[in-house]
VOGU-3710 file (C-alpha; in Angstrom, 3 decimals, decimal comma):
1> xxxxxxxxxx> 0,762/26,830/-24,490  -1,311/24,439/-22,868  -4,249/22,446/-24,727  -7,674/23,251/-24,326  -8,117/19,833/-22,130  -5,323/18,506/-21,225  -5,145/14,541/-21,895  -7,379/12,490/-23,545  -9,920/11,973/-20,818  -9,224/14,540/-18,572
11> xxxxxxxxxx> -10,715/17,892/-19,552  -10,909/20,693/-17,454  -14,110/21,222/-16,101  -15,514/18,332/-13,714  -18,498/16,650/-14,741  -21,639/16,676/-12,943  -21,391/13,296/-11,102  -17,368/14,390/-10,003  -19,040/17,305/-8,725  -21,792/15,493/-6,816
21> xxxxxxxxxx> -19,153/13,190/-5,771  -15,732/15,113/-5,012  -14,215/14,316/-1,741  -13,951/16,302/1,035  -10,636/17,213/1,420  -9,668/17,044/5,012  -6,032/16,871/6,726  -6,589/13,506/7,833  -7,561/12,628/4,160  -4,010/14,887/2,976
31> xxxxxxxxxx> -2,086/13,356/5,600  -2,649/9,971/4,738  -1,845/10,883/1,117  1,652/12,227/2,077  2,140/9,245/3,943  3,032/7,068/0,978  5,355/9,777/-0,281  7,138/10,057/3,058  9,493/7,233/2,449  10,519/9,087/-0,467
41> xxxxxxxxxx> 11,161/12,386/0,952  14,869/12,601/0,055  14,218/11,974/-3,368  11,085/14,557/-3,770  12,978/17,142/-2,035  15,624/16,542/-4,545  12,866/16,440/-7,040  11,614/19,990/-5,833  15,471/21,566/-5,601  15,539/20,555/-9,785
51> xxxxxxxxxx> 11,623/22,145/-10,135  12,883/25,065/-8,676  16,282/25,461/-10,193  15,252/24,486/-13,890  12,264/26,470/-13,185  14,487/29,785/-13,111  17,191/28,947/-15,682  14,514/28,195/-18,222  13,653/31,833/-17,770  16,877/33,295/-18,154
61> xxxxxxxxxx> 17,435/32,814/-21,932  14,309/35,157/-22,004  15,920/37,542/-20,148  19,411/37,404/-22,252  17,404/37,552/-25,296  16,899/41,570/-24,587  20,521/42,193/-23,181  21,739/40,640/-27,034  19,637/42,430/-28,741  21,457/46,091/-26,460
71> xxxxxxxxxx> 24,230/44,785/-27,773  23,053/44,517/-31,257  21,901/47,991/-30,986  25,433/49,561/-29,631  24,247/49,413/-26,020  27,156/49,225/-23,738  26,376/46,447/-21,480  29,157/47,544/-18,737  30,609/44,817/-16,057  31,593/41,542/-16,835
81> xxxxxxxxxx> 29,778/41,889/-20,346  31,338/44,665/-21,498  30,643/46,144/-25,479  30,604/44,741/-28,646  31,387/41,159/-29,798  32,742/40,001/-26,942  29,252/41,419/-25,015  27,786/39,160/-27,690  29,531/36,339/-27,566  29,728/36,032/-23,756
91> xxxxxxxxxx> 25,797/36,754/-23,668  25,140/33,797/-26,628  27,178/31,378/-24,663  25,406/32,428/-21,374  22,423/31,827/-22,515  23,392/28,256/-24,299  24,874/27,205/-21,201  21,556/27,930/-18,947  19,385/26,426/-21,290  21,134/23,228/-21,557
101> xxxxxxxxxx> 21,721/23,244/-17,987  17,679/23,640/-17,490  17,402/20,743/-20,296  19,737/18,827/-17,938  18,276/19,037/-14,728  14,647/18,541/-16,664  15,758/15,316/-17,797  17,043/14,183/-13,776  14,012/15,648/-12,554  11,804/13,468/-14,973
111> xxxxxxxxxx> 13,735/10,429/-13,715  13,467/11,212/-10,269  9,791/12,135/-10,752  8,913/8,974/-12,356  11,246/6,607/-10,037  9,263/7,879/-7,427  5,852/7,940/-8,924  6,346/3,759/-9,912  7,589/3,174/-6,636  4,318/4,316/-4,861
121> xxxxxxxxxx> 2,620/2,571/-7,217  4,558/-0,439/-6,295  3,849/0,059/-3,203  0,023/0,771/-3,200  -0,382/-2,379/-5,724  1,362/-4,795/-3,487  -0,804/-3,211/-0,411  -4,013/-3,840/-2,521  -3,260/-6,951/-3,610  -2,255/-8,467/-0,268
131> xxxxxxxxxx> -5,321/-6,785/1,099  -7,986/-7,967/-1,524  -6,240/-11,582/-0,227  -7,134/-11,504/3,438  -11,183/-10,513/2,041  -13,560/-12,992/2,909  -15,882/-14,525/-0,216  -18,585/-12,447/0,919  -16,565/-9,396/-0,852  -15,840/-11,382/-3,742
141> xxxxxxxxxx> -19,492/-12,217/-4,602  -21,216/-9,198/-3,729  -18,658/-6,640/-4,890  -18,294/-5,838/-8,963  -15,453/-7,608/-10,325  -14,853/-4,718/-12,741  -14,872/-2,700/-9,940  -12,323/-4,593/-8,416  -9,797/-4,876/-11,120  -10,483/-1,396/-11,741
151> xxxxxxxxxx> -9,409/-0,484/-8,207  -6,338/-2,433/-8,844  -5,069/-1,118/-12,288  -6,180/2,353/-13,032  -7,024/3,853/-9,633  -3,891/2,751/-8,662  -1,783/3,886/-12,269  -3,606/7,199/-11,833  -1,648/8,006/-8,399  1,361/8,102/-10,779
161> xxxxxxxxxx> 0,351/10,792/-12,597  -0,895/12,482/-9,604  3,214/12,814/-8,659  4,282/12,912/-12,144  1,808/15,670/-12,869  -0,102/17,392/-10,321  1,883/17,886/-7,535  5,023/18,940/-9,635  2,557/20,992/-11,977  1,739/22,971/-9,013
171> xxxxxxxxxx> 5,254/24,148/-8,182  6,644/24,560/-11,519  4,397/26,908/-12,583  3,871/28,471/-9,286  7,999/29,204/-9,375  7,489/30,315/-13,226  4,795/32,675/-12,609  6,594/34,560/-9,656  9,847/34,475/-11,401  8,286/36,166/-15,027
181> xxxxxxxxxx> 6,236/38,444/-12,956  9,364/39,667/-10,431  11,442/39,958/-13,576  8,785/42,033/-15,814  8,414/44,486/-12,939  12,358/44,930/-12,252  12,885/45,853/-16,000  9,730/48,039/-16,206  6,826/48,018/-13,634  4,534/50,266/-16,538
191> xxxxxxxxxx> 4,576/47,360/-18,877  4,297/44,717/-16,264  0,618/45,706/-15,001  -0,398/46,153/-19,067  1,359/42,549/-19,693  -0,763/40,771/-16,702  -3,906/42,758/-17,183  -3,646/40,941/-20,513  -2,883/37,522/-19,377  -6,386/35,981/-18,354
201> xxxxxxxxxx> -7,738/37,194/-22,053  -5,555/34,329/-23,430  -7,477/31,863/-20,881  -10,929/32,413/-22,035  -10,831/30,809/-25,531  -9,152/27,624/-23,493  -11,493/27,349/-21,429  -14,305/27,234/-23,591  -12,740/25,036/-26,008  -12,034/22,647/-23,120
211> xxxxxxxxxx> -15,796/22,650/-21,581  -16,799/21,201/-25,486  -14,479/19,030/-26,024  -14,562/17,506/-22,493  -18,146/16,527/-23,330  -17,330/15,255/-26,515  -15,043/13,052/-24,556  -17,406/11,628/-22,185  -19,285/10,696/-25,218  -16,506/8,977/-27,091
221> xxxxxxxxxx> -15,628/7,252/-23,903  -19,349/5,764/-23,412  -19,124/4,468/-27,128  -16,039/3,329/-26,332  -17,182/1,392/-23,610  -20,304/-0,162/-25,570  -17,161/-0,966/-28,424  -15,593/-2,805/-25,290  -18,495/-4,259/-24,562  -19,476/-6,319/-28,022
231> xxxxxxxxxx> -15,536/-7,198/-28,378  -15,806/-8,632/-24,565  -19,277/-10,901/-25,816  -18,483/-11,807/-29,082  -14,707/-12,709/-29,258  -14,570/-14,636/-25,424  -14,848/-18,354/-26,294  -18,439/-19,021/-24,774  -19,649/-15,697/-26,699  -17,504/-16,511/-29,943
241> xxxxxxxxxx> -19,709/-20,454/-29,744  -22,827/-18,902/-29,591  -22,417/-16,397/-32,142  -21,269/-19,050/-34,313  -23,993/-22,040/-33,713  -26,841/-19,112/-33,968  -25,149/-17,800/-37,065  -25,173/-14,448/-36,046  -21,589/-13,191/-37,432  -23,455/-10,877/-40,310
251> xxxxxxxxxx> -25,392/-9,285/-37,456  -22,417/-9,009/-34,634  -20,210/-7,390/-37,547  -22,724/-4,709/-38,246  -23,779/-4,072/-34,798  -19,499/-3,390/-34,043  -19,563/-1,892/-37,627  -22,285/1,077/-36,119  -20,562/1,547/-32,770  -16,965/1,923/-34,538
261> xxxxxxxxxx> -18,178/4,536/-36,724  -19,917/6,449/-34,633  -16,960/6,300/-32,120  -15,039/7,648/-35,308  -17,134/10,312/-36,121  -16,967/11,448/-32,347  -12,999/11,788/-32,481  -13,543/13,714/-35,634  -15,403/16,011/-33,738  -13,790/16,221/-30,592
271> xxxxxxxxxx> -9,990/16,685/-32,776  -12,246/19,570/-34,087  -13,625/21,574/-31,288  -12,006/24,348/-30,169  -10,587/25,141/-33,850  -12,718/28,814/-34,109  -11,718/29,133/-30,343  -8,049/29,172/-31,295  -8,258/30,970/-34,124  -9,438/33,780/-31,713
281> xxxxxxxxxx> -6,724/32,477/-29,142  -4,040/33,009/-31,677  -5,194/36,605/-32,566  -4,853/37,503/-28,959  -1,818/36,400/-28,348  -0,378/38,920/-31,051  -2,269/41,881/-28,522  -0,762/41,389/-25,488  3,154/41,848/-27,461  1,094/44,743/-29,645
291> xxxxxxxxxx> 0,390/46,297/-26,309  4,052/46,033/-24,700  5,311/47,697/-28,532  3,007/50,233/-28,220  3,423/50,956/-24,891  7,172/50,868/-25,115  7,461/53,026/-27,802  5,581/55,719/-26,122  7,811/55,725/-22,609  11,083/55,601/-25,013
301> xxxxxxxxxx> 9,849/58,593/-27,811  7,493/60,819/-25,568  8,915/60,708/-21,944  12,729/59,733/-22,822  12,194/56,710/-20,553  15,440/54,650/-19,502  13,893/51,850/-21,234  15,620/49,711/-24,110  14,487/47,747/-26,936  15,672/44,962/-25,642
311> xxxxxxxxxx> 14,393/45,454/-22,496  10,526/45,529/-24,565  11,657/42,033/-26,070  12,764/40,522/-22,583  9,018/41,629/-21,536  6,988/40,335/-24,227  9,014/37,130/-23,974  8,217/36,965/-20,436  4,559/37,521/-21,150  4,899/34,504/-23,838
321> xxxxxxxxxx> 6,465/32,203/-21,069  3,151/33,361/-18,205  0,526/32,122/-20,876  1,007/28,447/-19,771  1,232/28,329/-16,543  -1,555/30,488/-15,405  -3,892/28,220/-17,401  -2,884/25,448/-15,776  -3,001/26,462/-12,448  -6,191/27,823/-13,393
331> xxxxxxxxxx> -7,306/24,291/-13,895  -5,555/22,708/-11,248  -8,459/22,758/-8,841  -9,994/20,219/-11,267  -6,867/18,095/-11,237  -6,959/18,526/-7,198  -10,125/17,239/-6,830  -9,672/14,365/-9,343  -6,191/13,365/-7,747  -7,685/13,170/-4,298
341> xxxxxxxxxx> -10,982/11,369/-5,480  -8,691/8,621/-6,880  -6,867/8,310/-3,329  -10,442/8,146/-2,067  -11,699/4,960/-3,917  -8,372/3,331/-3,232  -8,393/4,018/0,326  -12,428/3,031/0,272  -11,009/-0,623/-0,154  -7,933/-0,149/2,316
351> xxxxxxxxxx> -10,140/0,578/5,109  -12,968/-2,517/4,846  -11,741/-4,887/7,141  -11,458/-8,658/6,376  -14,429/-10,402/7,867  -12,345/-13,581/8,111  -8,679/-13,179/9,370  -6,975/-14,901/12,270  -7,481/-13,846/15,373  -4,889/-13,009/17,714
361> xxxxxxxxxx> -3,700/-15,761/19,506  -5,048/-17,911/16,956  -2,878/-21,428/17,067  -1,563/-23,558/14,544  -2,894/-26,967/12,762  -0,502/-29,922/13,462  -0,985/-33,658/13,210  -4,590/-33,397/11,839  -6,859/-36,170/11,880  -9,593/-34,850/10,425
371> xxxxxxxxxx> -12,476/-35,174/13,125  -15,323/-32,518/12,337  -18,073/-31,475/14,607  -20,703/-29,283/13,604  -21,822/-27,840/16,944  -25,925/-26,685/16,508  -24,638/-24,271/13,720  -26,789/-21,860/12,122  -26,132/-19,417/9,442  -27,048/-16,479/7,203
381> xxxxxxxxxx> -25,559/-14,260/4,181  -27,252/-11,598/5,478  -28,558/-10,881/8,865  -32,194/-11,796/7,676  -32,864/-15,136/5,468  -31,455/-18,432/6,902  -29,559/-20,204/5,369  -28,766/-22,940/7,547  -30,810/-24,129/11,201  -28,844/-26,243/13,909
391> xxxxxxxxxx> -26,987/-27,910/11,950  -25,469/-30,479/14,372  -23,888/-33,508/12,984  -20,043/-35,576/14,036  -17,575/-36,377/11,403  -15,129/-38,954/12,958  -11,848/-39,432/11,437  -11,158/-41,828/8,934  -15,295/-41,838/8,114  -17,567/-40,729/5,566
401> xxxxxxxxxx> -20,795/-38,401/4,938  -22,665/-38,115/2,300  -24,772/-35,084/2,512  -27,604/-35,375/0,116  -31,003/-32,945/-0,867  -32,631/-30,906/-3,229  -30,736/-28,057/-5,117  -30,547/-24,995/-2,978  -30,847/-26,733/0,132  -27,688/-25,206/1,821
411> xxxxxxxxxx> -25,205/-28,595/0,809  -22,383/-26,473/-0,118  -22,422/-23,743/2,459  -22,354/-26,472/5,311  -18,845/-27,405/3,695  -17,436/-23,654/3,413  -17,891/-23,548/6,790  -15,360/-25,840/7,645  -11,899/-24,320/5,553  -13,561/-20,785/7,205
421> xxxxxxxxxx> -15,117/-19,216/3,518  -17,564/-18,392/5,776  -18,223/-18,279/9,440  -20,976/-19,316/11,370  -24,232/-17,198/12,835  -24,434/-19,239/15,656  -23,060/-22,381/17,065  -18,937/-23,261/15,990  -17,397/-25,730/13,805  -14,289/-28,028/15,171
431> xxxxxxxxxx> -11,841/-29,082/13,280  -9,642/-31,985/15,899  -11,636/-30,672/19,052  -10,558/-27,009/18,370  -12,622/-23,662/16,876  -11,950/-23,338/13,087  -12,024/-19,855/14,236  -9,145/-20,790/16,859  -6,870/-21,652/14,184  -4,590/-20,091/11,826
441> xxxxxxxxxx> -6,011/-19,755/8,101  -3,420/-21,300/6,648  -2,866/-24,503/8,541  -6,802/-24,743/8,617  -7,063/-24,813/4,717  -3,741/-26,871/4,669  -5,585/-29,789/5,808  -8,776/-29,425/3,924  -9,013/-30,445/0,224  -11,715/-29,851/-1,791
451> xxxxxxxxxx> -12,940/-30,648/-5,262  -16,224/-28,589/-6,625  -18,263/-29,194/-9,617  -16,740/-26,070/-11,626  -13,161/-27,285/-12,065  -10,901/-24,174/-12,808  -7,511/-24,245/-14,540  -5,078/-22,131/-15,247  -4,008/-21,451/-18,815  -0,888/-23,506/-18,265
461> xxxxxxxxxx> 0,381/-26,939/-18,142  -1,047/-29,570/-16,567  1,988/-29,577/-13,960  1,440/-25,942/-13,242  -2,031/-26,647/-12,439  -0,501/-29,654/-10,281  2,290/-27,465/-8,153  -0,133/-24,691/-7,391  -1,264/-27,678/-4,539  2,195/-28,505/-3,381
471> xxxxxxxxxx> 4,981/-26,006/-5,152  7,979/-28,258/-3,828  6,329/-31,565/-5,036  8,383/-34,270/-6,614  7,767/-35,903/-10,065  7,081/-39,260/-8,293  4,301/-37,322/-5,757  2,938/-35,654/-8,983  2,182/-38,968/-10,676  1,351/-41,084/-7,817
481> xxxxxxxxxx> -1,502/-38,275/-7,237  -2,259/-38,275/-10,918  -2,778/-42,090/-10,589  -4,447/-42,097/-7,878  -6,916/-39,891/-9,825  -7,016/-42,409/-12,554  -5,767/-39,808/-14,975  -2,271/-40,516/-15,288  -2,839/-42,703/-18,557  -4,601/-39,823/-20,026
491> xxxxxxxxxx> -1,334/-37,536/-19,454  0,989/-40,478/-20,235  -0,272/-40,578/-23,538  0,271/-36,594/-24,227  2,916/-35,592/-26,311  3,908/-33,367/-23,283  2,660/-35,584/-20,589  2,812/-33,017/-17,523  3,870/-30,641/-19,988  0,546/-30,436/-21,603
501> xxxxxxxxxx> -1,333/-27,533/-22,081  -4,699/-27,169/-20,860  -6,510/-23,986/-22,083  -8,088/-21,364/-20,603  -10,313/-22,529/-17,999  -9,145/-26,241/-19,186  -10,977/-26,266/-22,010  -9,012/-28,144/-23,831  -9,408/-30,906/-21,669  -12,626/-32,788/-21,559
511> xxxxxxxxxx> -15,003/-31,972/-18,169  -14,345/-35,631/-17,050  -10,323/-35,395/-17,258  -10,199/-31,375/-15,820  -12,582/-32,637/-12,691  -9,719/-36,067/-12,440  -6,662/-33,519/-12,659  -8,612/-31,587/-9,943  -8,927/-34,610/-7,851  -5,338/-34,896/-8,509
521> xxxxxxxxxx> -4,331/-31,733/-7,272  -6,172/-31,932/-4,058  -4,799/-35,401/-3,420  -1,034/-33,603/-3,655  -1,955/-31,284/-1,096  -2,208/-34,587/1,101  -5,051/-33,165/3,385  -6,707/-34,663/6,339  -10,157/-33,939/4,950  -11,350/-34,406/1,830
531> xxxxxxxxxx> -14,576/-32,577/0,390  -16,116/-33,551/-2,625  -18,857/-30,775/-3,685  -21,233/-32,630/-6,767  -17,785/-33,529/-8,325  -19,903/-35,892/-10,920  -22,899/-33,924/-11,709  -21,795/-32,328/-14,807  -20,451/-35,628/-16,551  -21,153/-38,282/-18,740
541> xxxxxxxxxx> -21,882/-41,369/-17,241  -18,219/-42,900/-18,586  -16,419/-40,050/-16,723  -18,270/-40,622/-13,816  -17,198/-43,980/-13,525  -14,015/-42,753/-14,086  -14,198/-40,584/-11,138  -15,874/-42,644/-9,135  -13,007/-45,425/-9,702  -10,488/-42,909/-8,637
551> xxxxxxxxxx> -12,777/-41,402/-5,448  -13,993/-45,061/-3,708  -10,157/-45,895/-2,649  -9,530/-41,944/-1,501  -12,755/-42,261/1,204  -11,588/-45,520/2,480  -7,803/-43,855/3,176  -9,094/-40,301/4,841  -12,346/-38,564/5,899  -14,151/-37,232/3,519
561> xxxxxxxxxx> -17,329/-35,555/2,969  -19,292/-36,469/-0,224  -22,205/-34,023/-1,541  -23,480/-35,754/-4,411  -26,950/-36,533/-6,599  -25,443/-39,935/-7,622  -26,584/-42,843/-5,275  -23,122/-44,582/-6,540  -21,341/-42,253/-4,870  -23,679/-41,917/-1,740
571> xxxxxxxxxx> -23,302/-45,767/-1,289  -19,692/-45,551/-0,079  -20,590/-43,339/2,502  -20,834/-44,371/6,203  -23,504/-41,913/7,117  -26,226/-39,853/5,175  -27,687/-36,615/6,006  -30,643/-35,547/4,184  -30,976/-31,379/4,224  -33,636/-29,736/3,205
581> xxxxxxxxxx> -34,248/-25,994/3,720  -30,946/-25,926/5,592  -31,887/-28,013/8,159  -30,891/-32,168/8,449  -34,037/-33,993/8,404  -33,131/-37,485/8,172  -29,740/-39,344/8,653  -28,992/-42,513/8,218  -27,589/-45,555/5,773  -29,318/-45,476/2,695
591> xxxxxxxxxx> -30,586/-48,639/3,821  -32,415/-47,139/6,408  -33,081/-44,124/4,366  -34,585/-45,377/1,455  -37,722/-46,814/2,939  -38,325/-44,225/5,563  -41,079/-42,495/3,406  -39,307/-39,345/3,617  -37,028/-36,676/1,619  -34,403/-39,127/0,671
601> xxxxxxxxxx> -36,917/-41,822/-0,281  -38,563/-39,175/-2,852  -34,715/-37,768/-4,048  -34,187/-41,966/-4,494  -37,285/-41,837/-6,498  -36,395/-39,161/-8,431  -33,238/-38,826/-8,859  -30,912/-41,563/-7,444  -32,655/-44,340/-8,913  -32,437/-42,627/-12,460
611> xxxx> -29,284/-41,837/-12,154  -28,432/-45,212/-11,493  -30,243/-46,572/-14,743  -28,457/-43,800/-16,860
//
């Protein structure tokens, strides 16, 4: 018989925000559902011949059950099965032979079933993924990253179970039902209307147990969440630090301590529910065969009815076998509406367009020199605040700019307009005389290295981190980058060398050697442009100079654009444009610069100069 709410999770009543929220189910919506089973159609109608065949030799064993028991009794069973033990022996191996043959055909239709239920999921991932790709970095820092991931793994691992479950539920116990019901009424229709006036009786108790313990569910899944939560803070390595230097381990053990037990006592009380529920659940089920007896008797002693006792047990077994299935399709409507508000939120994703994506006819990148022109751009995040005004400014190949001002001037979103992060409001960028937005994504950001402050890593090797520039690169280009960096002594003197491991994030490199390895891997891409975004700021003045030693010979070989608060590193550059409130309002050589009386003079006063002394 089926539980009172199914799987952990997934009760059956709908809560009030699924309610609020369910989708409407329209044939557009159900078409494009079917769509990703349509490749699969040979195997799901092979899927549905085994529902349907199992289906109706699982039932048969019921049936035979009665026709042994005639025999038993001295009931000549006439045609094929004749009397006696051969009756009985025929009717026992029948029986065998149709429930391992519905065993059988279970087991192929659970292979089938799942194959196909993986490979949409296969599909649907890869679709997402490749998708989430082509999204501009607009998506990525407005939408929830949870979200996201969320999306990605369970939305997505749910649609199995929708194939695996639902849709196959349906039919199973659709076939079941009509079978038990057609076969109760061709042995006796009397006892057939008693048997399914009984039925729904047995789905009352369910259901009621089910609406508690669903509840209890959403509350164990809310404490599981907070649970989730304080393991997510306190064991990361930033959270794990600061528990540890504010000496709060007493007080993080007893906070987790609290949420685990109440989490406990929640299960306790969810395994619980229901218990009084069944108890009554397990008294009716002894009625509805009661009924059928008593009934039965009465047609065979008062009105000499045709009717056998084995005919009474093939009934009541039938009744046994309806139990399950009408409580689940009594539920399904909540399974329904879950299953298609999973396909919803997936296809919610599927259907926002990239923002940036190459445009047809768009052309491909060759023989860059690196000449940018930043044509009276303007820009905004959002329609309202700008970000940047006119920016108009020519990067010739082979030359520097430095682009200096205060913090949240707009520095870094005039470079992520050139590698297309972003796009313009107004006015165009050129990259070699020609739209960015004329070109091809890839052979744009091909040419265009760039090294931020926030250096990330992958938990591998330091060659790993290398290859993910340049997959195909040689040993020789990996350490002639690494020493143009200045960092190949630092990896020379590993254990590993390339080998090393770095960490997550790199953290088990030092900021000053994960911000050289960076440099590194940009310099293996080989790119025409080169964009340094406050690549010093974080360090120490030693791995500065570091940095600096391995960044002066890089601007002399390529163009480069330099946005820095270090007047060492502004020096090198041919030209400097001063931005403040997204707008350049002064340019020059810091020569000139410095004793205009204006922006840069007072960032020279404040910060370059200090800088310098540190």
């Amino acid at each position: 018989m089926a539980g009172p709410g199914g799987p952990r999770g997934r009760g059956s009543y709908l809560t009030e925000e699924e309610k609020k929220n369910s989708p409407k189910i329209t044939k557009a919506l159900l078409q494009r559902v079917f769509s990703y089973l349509k490749p699969y159609w040979r195997q799901l109608a092979l899927v549905l011949a085994c529902i349907a065949v199992s289906s109706v030799c699982s039932l048969f064993p019921s049936i035979l059950t009665g026709n042994i028991i005639d025999v038993l009794t001295g009931r000549d069973m006439g045609g094929w099965f004749g009397a006696g033990l051969s009756a009985l022996i025929k009717l026992i191996l029948l029986s065998l032979g149709l429930n391992l043959a519905s065993n059988l055909i279970g087991v192929g239709q659970n292979y089938l079933n799942n194959w196909i239920a993986q490979h949409i999921s296969y599909d649907m991932r890869n679709q997402m993924y490749s998708h989430l790709q082509k999204m501009s970095q607009r998506f990525f820092t407005s939408a929830n990253q949870g979200d996201i991931i969320t999306r990605m793994t369970s939305d997505i691992s749910g649609v199995e179970s929708v194939v695996t479950g639902t849709f196959t539920s349906i039919l199973s116990n659709t076939i079941t039902l009509v079978v038990a019901v057609i076969a109760m009424f061709r042995k006796n229709w009397i006892l057939a209307l008693v048997g399914i006036a009984v039925v729904p009786l047995f789905t009352l108790p369910t259901r009621m147990a089910g609406k508690r313990r669903w509840k209890l569910a959403g509350e164990a899944q809310a404490c599981n969440d907070e649970i989730n939560g304080i393991l997510n803070e306190t064991l990361s390595v930033s959270g794990q630090l600061l528990v540890k230097l504010f000496g709060r381990e007493k007080s993080e053990y007893e906070r987790y301590e609290e949420a685990n037990g109440r989490m406990i006592r929640l299960n306790i009380r969810e395994k619980m529910a229901g218990r009084w529920f069944f108890m009554l659940l397990n008294t009716l089920t002894t009625i509805g065969p009661m009924l059928l007896y008593l009934v039965g008797g009465i047609l065979i002693m008062k009105y000499d009815s045709s009717l056998s006792v084995g005919d009474i047990t093939v009934l009541v077994a039938l009744l046994g076998r309806m139990y399950g299935p009408v409580n689940s399709l009594l539920n399904i409507q909540v399974d329904w509406i879950r299953s298609m508000a999973m396909f919803t939120r997936i296809f919610e994703y599927y259907d926002m367009k990239p923002e940036i994506d190459d445009k047809p006819g768009a052309k491909e990148l060759t023989d860059a020199k690196g000449e940018i022109v930043f044509d009276h751009v303007s820009f905004t995040y959002d329609g309202e605040r700008m970000i940047l005004r006119d920016i108009d400014f020519t990067l010739h190949s082979g030359d520097c700019v430095a682009i200096v001002g205060p913090s949240g001037s707009g520095k870094s979103t005039i470079v992520n307009l050139i590698p297309r992060l972003w796009d313009p409001t107004e006015g165009r960028v050129t990259f070699d005389g020609t739209d960015v937005r004329d070109l091809t994504l890839h052979s744009l950001r091909d040419e265009v290295g760039v090294v931020t402050q926030e250096t990330y890593l992958f938990n591998s090797t330091i060659r790993e981190n290398l290859l993910y520039a340049k997959p195909d690169a040689t040993e020789e280009e990996m350490i002639d980058a690494c020493k143009k960096a200045n960092i190949y002594e630092f990896i020379s003197n590993q254990p590993d060398g390339l080998d090393t491991m770095v960490g997550n994030r790199g953290l088990k490199l030092s900021g000053g050697e994960k911000q050289r390895i960076s440099i590194a891997r940009a310099l293996l891409k080989d790119p025409a442009l080169l964009i340094f975004d406050e690549a010093t700021s974080a360090l120490d003045s030693i791995s500065e100079a570091a940095i600096q030693a391995a960044i002066n010979p890089l601007i002399e070989e390529r163009t480069s654009i330099l946005i820095a608060h270090r007047l060492s590193t502004i020096l090198a550059a041919d030209e400097i444009l001063v931005v403040r409130d997204g707008q350049i309002v002064e340019r020059g050589t810091h020569k000139d610069l410095v004793h205009a009386g204006g922006t840069y003079q007072e960032l020279y006063e404040t910060q370059f100069s200090k800088a310098t002394e540190a």
